[in-house]
C-alpha positions as CSV (number, residue, x, y, z in Angstrom):
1,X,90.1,109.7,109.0
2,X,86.0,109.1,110.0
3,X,85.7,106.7,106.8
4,X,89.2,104.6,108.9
5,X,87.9,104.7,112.2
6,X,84.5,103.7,110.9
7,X,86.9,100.8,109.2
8,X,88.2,99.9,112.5
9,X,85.1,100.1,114.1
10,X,83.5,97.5,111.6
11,X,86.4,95.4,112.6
12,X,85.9,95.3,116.0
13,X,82.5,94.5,115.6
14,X,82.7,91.8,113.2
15,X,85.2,90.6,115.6
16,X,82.8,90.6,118.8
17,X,80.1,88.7,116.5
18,X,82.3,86.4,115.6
19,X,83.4,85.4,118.7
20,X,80.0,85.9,120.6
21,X,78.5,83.4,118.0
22,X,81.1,81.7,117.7
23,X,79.2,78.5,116.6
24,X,76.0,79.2,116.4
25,X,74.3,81.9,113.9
26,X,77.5,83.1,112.1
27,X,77.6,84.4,108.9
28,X,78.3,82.6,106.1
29,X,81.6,82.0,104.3
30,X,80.5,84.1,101.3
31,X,78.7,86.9,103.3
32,X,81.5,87.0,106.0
33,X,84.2,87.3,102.6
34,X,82.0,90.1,101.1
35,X,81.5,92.1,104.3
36,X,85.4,91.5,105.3
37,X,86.1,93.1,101.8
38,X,84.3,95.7,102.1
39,X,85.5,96.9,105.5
40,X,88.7,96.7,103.8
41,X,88.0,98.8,101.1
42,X,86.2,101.3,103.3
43,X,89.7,101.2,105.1
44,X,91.8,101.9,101.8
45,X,89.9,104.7,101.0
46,X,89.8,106.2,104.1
47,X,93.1,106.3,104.2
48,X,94.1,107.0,101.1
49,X,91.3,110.4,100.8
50,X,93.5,111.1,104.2
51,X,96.9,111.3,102.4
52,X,95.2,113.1,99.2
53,X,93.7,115.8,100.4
54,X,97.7,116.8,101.3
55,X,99.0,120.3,99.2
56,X,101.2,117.8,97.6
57,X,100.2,114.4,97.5
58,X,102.8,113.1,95.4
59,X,105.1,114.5,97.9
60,X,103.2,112.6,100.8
61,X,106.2,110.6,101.3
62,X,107.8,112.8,102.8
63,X,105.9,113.3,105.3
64,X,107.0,110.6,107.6
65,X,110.5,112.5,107.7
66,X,109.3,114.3,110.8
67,X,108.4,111.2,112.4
68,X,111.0,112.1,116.1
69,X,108.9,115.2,116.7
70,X,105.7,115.6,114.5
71,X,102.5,113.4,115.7
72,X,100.8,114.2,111.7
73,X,104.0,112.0,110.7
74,X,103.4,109.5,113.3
75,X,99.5,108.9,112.4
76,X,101.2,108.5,108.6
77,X,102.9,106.0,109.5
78,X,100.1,104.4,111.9
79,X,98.1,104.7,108.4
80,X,100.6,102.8,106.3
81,X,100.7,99.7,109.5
82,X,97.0,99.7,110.1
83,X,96.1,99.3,106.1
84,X,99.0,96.3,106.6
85,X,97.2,94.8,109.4
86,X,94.0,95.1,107.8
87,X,95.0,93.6,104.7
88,X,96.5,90.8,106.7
89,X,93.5,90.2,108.7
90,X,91.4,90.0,105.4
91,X,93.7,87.4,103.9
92,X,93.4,85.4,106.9
């Protein structure tokens, strides 16, 4: 969970740059495509290290049965959306 919150973080400060500078002194296409792809990757495998270290990650599915009254089923699920998001904001 610390290596997707520090993937979130990078986000949000990548974000503020961008938009601070938003015409002058901002990164190049190449440099801004490398650093987006690494914060995404960073994000993946945060999130993925958080599902696998599980008793039974194969059976990790299951865990978002619980989702009406267990909050560890909810943040699965937040997991799953945020790596969507994330993946969507690096395509964009």
């Amino acid at each position: 969970t610390v290596m997707s919150q520090w993937g979130i973080g990078a986000i949000l400060a990548l974000s503020l740059y961008q938009w601070q500078t938003q015409n002058s002194a901002m990164l190049s296409p190449k440099a801004l495509r490398t650093t987006i792809a690494l914060i995404w990757l960073i994000e993946v495998i945060g999130s993925s290290m958080s599902m696998g270290h599980l008793g039974d990650p194969l059976g990790a599915y299951r865990s978002v049965l619980g989702v009406a009254h267990s909050w560890l089923s909810r943040e699965a699920i937040a997991f799953v959306i945020l790596n969507g998001l994330i993946s969507l904001w690096a395509l964009a």
